[in-house]
C-alpha positions as MATLAB code, in Angstrom:
seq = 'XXXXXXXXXXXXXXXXXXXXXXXXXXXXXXXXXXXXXXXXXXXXXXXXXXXXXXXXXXXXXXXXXXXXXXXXXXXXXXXXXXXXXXXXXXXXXXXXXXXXXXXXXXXXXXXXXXXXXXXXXXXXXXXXXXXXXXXXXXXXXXXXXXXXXXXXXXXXXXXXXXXXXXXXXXXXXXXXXXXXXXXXXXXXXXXXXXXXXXXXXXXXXXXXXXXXXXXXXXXXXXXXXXXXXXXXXXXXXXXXXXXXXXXXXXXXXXXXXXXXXXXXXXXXXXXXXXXXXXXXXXXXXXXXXXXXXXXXXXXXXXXXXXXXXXXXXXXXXX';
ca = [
      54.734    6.662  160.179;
      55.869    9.685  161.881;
      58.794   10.058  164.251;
      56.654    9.357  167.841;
      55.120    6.303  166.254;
      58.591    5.216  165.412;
      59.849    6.517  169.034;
      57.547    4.613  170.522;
      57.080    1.921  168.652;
      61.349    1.025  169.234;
      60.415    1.600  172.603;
      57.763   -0.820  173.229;
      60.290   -3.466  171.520;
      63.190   -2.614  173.938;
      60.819   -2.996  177.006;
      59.370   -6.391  175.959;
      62.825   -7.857  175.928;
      63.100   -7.804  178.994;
      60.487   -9.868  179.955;
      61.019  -13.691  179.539;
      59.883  -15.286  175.988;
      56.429  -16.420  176.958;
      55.828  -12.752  178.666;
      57.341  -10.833  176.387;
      55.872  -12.400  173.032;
      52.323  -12.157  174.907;
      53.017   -8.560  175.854;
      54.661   -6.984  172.590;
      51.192   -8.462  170.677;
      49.291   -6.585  173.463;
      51.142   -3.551  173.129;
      51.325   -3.461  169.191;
      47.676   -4.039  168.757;
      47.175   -1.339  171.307;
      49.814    0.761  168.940;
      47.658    0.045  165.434;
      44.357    0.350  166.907;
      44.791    3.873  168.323;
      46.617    4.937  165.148;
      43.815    3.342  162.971;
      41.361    5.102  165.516;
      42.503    9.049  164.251;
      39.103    9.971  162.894;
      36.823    8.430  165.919;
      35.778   12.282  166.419;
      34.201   12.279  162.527;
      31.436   10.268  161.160;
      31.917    8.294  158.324;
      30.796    6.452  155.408;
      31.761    4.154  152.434;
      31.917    5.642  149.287;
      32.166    3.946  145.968;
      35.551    5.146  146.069;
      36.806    4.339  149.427;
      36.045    5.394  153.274;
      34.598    9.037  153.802;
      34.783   10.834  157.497;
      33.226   14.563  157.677;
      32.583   17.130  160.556;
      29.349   16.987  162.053;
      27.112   18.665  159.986;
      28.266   18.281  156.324;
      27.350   14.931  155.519;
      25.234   16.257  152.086;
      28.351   18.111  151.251;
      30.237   14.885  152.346;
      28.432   12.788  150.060;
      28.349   15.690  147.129;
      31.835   15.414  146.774;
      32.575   11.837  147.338;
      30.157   10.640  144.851;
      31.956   12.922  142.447;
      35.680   11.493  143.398;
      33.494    7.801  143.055;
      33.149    8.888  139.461;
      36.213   10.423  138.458;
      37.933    7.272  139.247;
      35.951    5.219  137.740;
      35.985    7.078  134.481;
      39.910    6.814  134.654;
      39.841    3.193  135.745;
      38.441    2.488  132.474;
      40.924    5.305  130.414;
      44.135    3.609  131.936;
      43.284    1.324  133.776;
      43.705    2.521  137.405;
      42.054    2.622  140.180;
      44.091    4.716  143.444;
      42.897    3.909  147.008;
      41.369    7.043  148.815;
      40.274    7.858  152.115;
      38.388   11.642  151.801;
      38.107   13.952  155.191;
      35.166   16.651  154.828;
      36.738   19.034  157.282;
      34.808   21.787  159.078;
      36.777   25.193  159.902;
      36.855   23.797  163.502;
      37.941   20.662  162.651;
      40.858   21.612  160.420;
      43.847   21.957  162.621;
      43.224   18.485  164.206;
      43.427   16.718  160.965;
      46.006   18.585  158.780;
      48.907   20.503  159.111;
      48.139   23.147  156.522;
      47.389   26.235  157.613;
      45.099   27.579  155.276;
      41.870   26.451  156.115;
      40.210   25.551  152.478;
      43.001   24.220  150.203;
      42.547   21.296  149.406;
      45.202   18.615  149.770;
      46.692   15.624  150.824;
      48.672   14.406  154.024;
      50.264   11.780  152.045;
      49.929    9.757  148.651;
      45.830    8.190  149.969;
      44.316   10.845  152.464;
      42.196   13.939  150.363;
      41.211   16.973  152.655;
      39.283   19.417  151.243;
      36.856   21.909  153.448;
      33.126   21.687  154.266;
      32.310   25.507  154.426;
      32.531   28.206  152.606;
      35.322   30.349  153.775;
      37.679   33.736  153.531;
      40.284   31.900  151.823;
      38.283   31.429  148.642;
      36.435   34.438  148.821;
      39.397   36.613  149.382;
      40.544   35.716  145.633;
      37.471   38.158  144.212;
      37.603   41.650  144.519;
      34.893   43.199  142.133;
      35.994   46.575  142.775;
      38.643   45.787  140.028;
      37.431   44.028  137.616;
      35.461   45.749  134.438;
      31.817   45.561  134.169;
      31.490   42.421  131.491;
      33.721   40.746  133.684;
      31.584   41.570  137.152;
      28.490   40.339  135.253;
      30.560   36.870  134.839;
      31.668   36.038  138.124;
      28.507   36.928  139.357;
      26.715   34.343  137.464;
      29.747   31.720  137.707;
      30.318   32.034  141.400;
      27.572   33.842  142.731;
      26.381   32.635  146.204;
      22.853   32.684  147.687;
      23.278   35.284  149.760;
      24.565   37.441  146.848;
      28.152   37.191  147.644;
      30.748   36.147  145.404;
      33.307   33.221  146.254;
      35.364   30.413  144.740;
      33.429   27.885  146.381;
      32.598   26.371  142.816;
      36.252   26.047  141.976;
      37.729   24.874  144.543;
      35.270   22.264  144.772;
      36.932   21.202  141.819;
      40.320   21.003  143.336;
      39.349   17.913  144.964;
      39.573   16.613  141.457;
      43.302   18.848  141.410;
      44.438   16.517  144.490;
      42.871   13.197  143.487;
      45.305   13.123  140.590;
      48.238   13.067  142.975;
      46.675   10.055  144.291;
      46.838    8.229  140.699;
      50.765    9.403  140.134;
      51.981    8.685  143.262;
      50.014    5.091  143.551;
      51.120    4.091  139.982;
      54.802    4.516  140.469;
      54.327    7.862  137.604;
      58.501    9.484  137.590;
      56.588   12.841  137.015;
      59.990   14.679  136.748;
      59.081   17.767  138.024;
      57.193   19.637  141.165;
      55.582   21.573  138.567;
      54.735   18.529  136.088;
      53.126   16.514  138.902;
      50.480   19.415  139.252;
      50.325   20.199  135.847;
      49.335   16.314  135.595;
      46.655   16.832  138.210;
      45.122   19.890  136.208;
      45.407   17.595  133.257;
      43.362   15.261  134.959;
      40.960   17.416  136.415;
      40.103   19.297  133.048;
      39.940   16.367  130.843;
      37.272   14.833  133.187;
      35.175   17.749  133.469;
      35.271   18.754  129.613;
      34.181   14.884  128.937;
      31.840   14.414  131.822;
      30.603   17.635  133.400;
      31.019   20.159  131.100;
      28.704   22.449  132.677;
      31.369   22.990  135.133;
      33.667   24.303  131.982;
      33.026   28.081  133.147;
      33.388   27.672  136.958;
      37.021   25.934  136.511;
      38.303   28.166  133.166;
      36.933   31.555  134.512;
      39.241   32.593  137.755;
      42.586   30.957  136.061;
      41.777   33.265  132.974;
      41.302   36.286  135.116;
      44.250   35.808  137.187;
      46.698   35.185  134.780;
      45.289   38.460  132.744;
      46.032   39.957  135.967;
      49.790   39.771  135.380;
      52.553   38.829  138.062;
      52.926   42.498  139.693;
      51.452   41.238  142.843;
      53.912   37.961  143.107;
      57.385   37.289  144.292;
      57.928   34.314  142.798;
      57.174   33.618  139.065;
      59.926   31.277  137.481;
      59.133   27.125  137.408;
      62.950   27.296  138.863;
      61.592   29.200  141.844;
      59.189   26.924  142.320;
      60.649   23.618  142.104;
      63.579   25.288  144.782;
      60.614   26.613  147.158;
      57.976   24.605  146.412;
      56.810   24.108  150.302;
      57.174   27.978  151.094;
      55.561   29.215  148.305;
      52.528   26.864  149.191;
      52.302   27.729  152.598;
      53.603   31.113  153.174;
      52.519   32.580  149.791;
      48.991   30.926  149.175;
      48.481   33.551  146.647;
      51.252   33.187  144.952;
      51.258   29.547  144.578;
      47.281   30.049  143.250;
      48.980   32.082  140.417;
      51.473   29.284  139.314;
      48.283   26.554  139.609;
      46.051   29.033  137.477;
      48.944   29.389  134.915;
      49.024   25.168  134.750;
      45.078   25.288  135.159;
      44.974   27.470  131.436;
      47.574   25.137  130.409;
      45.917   22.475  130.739;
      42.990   23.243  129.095;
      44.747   24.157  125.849;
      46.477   20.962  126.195;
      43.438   19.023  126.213;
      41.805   20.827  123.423;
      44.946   19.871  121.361;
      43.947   16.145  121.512;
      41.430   15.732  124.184;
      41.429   12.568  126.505;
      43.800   10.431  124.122;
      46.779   13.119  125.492;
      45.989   12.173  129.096;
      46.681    8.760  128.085;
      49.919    9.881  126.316;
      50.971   11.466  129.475;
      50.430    8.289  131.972;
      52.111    5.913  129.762;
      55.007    8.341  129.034;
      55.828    9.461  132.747;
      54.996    5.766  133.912;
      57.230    4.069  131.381;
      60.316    7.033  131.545;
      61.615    6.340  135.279;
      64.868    8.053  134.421;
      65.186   11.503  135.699;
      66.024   13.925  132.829;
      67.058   17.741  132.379;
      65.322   20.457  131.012;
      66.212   19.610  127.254;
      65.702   16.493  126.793;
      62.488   16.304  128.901;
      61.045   19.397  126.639;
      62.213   16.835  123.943;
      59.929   13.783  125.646;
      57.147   15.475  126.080;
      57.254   17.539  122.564;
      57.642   13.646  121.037;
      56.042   10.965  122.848;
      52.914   13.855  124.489;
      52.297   16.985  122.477;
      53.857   20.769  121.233;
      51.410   21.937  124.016;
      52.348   19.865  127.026;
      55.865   20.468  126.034;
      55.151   24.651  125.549;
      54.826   24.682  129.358;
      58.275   23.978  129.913;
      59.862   25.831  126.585;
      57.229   28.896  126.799;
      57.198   29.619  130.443;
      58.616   32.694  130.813;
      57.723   33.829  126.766;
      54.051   33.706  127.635;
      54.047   34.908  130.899;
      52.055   38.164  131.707;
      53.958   40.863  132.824;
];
């Protein structure tokens, strides 16, 4: 609830007492159900639908990219329902460019995210923000020929609409650590979970997506950390907000990095790890420091899991 609902909400209590009991009991009802119905009325501007998954509202327009992606979400937690048995409650917005700003505060219009721990935004349109991550005037031949057949558009452009269609998977897995109680210890190990997630469902279920989510992680990280002003997992977990806002960019770098990462951690073990990692993080509510969480991870999840922490800066990519 945010700080005018609570305003006003205090408000609406101090007012009724002044009223006599009868009036006052009568009125507060009034007033409250006035209160939850205009809150619970937030998306009367979008359509909607139910998904398999929970409620779905989307700009006018989009509703086969609306139902595209929420018949994928419908899946992914049902194949993780049965894997750990759990099941998050999710309402998806399909947002237009125009629509954006009225719905989220992020201001990058195409991340995908969430407002809180139930409420997935990701964008309807294609848009500068993904395609701004490809320059092909840089990259080598072999590697032009790649992209071009990974995230080639129509029109012959290039963008990262593939991907980041897949980062609705990214931002459903904060939905299944934050709604089952998960102590993930770390900024960076709650999205490293979430990558976790995402790649052990699409090597399992959709492999054919394998190239679109592996290919622009690889070629950033090859790209080095020149262009990037923050690089350490200290940095991040300080200026975790600023780096996602201000520095979209930058914080794509540090997601690639846990994006390759994760993908090497699932080919350690494949989906048995992912089930590793829920138990451990749900079952270790304890906050712990750098050593001995590199110790619970390298013991109770994998050398891998545990090389993110102990490797960071080794492996990097100057």
């Amino acid at each position: 609830m945010s700080s005018l609902y609570y305003f006003l909400s205090h408000r609406m209590l101090n007012f009724v007492l002044n009223f006599n009991i009868m009036k006052s009991h009568f009125l507060f009802c009034s007033l409250v159900l006035f209160f939850f119905t205009s809150h619970a009325q937030d998306y009367d501007k979008l359509n909607t639908f139910q998904g398999s998954g929970g409620i779905t509202y989307f700009s006018k327009g989009h509703e086969p990219r609306a139902k595209q992606i929420t018949a994928r979400v419908g899946n992914v937690m049902a194949w993780y329902n049965e894997l750990i048995g759990f099941k998050p409650a999710v309402t998806l917005l399909v947002l237009s460019k125009t629509d954006w700003s009225s719905y989220t505060k992020m201001p990058v219009y195409g991340m995908p995210h969430y407002n809180n721990d139930s409420v997935l935004i990701v964008a309807a349109e294609d848009n500068e923000y993904w395609r701004s991550f490809l320059s092909m005037k840089d990259l080598p031949g072999e590697m032009q020929k790649q992209v071009k057949q990974v995230y080639g558009m129509p029109d012959s452009s290039v963008s990262m609409q593939a991907f980041f269609d897949l980062l609705a998977i990214h931002e459903l897995g904060h939905a299944f650590h934050m709604q089952g109680k998960l102590q993930v210890q770390r900024k960076w190990l709650g999205e490293l979970f979430c990558n976790i997630l995402l790649h052990t469902y699409i090597a399992e279920k959709e492999p054919g997506q394998l190239p679109a989510l592996t290919l622009f992680p690889k070629m950033v990280v090859n790209g080095g950390t020149k262009n990037y002003k923050y690089t350490s997992l200290q940095e991040l977990e300080e200026k975790y907000n600023e780096i996602a806002q201000q520095h979209p960019k930058n914080y794509g770098w540090y997601q690639c990095r846990w994006h390759a990462a994760a993908a090497d951690i699932y080919d350690a073990d494949g989906k048995t790890i992912f089930q590793r990692l829920w138990t451990t993080l749900q079952t270790q509510q304890v906050k712990l420091n750098d050593e001995l969480l590199a110790e619970l991870l390298q013991n109770k999840i994998g050398k891998p899991i545990a090389d993110v922490l102990l490797r960071w800066e080794i492996d990097m990519v100057k």
